[in-house]
C-alpha positions in Angstrom: 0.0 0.0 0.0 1.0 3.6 -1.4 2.1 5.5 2.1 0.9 8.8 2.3 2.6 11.3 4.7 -0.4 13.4 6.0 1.1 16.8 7.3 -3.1 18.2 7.8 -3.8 18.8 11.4 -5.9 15.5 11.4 -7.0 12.9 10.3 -3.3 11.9 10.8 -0.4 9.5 9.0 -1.9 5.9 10.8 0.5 2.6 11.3 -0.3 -0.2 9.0 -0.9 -1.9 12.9 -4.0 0.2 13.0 -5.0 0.3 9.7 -5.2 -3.8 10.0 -7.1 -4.0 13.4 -9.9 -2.8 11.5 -10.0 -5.6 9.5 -12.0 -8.3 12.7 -15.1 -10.6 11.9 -18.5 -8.7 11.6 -19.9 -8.4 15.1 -23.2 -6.9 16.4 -22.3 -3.8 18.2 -24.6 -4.7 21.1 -22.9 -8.1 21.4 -21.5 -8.1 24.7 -17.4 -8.3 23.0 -18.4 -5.4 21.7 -19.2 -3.5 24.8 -16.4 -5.0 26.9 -14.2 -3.0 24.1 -15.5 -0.3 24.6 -15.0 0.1 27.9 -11.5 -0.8 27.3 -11.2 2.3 25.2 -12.7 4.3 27.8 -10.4 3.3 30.3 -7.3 3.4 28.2 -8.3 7.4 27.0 -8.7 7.7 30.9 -5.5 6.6 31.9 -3.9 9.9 29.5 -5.4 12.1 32.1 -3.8 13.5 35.4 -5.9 13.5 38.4 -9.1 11.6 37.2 -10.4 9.7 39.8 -13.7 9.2 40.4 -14.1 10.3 36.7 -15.3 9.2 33.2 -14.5 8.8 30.0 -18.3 9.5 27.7 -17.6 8.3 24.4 -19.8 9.6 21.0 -19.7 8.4 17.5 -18.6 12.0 15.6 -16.1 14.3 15.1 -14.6 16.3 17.4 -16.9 19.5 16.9 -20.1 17.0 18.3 -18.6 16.1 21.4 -17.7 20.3 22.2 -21.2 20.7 21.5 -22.6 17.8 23.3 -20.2 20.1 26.2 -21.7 23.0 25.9 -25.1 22.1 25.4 -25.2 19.4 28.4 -23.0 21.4 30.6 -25.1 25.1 30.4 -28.7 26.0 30.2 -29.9 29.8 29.5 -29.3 30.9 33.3 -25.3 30.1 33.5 -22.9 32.7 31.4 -20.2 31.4 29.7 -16.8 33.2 28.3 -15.2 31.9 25.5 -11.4 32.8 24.6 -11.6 33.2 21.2 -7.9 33.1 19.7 -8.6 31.0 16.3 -11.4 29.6 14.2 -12.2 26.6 16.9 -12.8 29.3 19.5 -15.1 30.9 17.3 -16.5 27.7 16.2 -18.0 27.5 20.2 -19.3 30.9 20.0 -21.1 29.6 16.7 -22.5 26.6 19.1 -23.5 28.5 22.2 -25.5 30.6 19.3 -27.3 27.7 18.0 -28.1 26.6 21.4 -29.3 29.9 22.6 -26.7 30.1 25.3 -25.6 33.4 27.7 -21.9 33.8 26.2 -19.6 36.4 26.1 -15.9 36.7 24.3 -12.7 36.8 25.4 -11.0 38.4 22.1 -7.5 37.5 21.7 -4.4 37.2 19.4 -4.8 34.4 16.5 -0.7 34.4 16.7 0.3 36.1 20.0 -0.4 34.6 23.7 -2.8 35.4 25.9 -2.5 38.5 28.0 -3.3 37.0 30.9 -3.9 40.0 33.1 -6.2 41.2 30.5 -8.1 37.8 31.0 -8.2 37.7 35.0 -9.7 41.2 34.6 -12.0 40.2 32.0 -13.4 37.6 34.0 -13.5 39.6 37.3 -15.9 41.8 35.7 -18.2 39.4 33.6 -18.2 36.4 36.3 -19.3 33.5 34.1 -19.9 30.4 35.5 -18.1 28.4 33.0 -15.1 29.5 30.5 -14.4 27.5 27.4 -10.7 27.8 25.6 -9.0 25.3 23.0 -6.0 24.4 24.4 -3.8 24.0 21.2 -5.5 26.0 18.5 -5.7 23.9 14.8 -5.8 27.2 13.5 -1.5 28.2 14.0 -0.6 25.9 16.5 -0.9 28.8 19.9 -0.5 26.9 22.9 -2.9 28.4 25.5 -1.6 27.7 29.0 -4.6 25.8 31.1 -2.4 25.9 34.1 -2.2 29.9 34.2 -5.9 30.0 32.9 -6.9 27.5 35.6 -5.3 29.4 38.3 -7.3 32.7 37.3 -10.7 30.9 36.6 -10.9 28.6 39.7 -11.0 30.6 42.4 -13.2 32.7 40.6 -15.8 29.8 41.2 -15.8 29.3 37.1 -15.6 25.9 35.6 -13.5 25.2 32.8 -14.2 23.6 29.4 -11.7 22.6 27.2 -11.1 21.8 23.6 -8.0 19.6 23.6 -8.0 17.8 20.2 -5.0 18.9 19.0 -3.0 18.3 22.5 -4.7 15.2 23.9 -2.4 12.3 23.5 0.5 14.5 23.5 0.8 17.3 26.2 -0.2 15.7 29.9 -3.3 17.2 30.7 -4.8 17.4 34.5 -8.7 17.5 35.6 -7.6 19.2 38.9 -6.8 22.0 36.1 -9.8 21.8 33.5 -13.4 20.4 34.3 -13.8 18.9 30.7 -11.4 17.9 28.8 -12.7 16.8 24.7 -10.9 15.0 22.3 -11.1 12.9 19.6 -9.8 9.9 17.9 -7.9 11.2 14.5 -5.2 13.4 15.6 -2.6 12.4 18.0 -3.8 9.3 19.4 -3.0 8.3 15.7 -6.4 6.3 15.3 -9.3 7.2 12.6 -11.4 9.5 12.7 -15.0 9.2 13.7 -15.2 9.0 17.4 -15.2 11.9 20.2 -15.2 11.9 23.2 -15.5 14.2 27.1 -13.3 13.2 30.2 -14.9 14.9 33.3 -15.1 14.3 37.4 -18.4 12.2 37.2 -19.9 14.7 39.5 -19.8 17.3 36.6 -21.3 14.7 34.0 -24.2 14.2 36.4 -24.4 17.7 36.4 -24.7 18.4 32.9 -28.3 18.0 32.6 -29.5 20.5 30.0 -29.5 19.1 26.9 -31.6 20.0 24.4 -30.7 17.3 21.4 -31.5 13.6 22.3 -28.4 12.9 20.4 -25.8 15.2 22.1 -27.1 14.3 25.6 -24.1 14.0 27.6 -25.6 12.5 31.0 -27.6 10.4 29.2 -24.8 9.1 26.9 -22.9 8.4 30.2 -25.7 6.7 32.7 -26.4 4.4 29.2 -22.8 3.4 29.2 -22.3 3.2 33.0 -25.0 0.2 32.7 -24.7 -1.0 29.3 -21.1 -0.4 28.4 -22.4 0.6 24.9 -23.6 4.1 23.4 -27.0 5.0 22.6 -26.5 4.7 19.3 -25.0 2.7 16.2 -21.4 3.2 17.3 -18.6 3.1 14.5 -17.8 -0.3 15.0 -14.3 -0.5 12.9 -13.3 3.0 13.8 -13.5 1.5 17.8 -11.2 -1.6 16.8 -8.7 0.6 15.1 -8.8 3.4 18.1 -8.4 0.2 20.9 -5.0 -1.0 18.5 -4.2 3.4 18.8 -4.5 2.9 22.5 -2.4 0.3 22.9 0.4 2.1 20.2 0.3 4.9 22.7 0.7 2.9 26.0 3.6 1.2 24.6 5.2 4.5 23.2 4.3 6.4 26.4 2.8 10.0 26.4 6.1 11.3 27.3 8.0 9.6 24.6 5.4 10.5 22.1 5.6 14.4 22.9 9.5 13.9 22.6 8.9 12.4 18.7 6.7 15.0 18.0 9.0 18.0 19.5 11.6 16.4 17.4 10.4 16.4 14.4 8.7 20.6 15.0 12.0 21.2 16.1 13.4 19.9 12.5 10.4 21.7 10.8 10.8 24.9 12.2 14.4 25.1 11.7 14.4 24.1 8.2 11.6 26.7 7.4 13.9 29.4 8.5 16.6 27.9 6.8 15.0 28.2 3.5 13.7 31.5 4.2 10.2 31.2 5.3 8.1 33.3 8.1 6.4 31.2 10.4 3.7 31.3 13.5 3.4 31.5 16.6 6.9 33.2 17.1 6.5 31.7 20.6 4.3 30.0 23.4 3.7 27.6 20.2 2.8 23.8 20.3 4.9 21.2 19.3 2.1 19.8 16.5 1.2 22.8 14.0 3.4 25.5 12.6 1.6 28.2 10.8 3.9 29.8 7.4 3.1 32.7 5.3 3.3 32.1 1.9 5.7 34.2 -0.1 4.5 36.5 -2.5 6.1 34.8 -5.3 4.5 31.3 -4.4 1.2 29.8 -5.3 -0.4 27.7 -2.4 -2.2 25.9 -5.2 0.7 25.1 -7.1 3.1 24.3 -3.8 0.0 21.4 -2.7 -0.1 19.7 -6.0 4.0 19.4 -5.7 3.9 18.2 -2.3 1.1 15.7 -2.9 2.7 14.4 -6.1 6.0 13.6 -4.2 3.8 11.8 -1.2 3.1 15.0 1.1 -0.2 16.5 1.9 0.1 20.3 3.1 -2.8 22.7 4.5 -4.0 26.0 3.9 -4.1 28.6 6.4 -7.1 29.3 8.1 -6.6 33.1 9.4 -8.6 35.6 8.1 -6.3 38.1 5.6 -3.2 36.1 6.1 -2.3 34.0 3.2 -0.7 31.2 4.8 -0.5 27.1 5.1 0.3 25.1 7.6 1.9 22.2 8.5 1.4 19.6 11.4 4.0 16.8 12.4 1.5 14.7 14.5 0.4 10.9 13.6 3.3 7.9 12.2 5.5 10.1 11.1 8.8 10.6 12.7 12.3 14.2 12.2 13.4 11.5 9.2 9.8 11.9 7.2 9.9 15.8 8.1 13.6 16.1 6.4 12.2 14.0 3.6 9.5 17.1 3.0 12.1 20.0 3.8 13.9 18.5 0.7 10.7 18.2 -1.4 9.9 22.1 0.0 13.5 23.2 -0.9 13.2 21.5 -4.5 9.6 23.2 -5.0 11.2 26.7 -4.0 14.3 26.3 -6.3 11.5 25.1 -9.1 9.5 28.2 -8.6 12.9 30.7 -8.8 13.6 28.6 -12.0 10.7 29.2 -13.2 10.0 33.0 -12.7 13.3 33.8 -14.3 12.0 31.8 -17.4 
């Protein structure tokens, strides 16, 4: 099989290990195999987390974007305010869903490339007391880090419960739920399984308390008590997608979470550098993650053009998603390892010396 390097911020580059454990006998979801899997997978996501006892792991079939809303549509009804830290497009993404769901919110408008001003924040929130706050802890949109411990220690002792959208750290940065009250993730990015399933980790006691749902589908408590007594979901689960995120489990236990942010530091170390080298602009300048790297795209190079070269030679690149920045970015998460990225530096350099070659033509 053709191996495609997948340098999108998810799905990501899977092992052939995974690919295969989809391939199993067809088994009725509701079979009781079935269900002792799952809770396999939600014990294995569970065992990720810091500080999560007496907690859960509530597992949906969807992408990520269903289990945030299941979040904020289970977790707040129309008299609690929320605050949303809006410093990319998957922060505005949960203004978009607290809009939907008619909920009390109010922004926190940041930098799309700079860190948060933190002071700026505590004040923020000391006058609009909120009950909850909702932030994406590594932003898809160029790779900003936001800092859950410094947020956590401004928002918690203002009484304020914190939601967090961690697809694009789960599996990578150690996350704590003495820091965050829900933590949502899902199973395509760097837990290196396919996509299709989300999921919420949260103290139990906060899942029993998200009670206002308003979609039978997106009920969180509801998806929770059914699995506390069934060990299945509600619904028609995606039954390979679960065999290939078990195998992604096990990958990661055997890799360890440290070892696996260590692989993927490696190889953004690599990619940054060998931007630079060949002359390119790239985002965040710091507090950055070690995942995505945001580039701006020279004036004398086509996005277009630089995609089709890249996928032809086995690399898929992304576009930038910041509004009046043309830009692309690049993620080093999933089966991919420094060698791959100085595989694509070289294919990058090659495309740059093309384009020069060709503009003096």
């Amino acid at each position: 099989m053709k191996r495609n390097i997948l340098l999108n911020p998810g799905p990501a580059t899977i092992s052939m290990r995974v690919k295969k454990a989809q391939l199993v006998p067809d088994i009725c979801p509701r079979e009781q195999e079935f269900g002792d899997l799952m809770a396999k997978i939600s014990a294995g996501l569970l065992g990720f987390v810091k500080d999560a006892k007496d907690s859960s792991c509530v597992l949906f079939g969807g992408s990520g974007t269903l289990a945030v809303e299941s979040t904020l549509a289970s977790a707040l009804d129309k008299s609690h305010k929320l605050a949303i830290i809006v410093n990319g497009a998957y922060g505005q993404r949960m203004c978009e869903i607290a809009k939907y769901h008619g909920l009390n919110y109010v922004v926190f408008q940041s930098s799309f490339l700079e860190p948060i001003d933190f002071l700026e924040l505590e004040q923020f929130l000391q006058k609009e007391r909120p009950d909850f706050l909702s932030v994406v802890h590594s932003e898809t949109t160029s790779g900003l880090l936001n800092d859950l411990t410094q947020i956590s220690k401004i928002a918690h002792p203002l009484g304020i419960k914190i939601i967090a959208d961690c697809m694009s750290s789960f599996a990578c940065y150690e996350i704590s739920l003495n820091e965050v009250d829900f933590i949502i993730a899902s199973s395509n990015k760097n837990i290196q399984g396919t996509a299709g399933i989300s999921f919420v980790i949260a103290k139990n006691q906060n899942i029993m308390h998200a009670e206002f749902a308003k979609s039978l589908y997106l009920d969180l408590k509801a998806q929770y008590e059914y699995f506390i007594k069934h060990h299945q979901m509600r619904f028609t689960p995606p039954v390979q997608v679960a065999y290939a995120l078990y195998e992604a489990i096990l990958e990661l236990q055997e890799e360890g979470l440290k070892n696996r942010f260590l692989r993927y530091q490696k190889s953004n170390a690599i990619l940054r550098q060998g931007l630079e080298d060949l002359g390119f602009c790239i985002y965040p300048k710091s507090s950055h993650s070690v995942i995505i790297t945001s580039i701006d795209i020279p004036k004398n190079m086509n996005f277009e053009e630089l995609h089709q070269f890249c996928k032809n030679r086995g690399f898929t690149i992304y576009p930038g998603k910041i509004a009046g920045k043309e830009m692309f970015r690049i993620a080093n998460i999933g089966e991919i390892d420094s060698y791959d990225m100085q595989l694509f530096l070289q294919v990058l350099q090659e495309f740059c010396q093309h384009t020069i070659i060709n503009q003096k033509n």
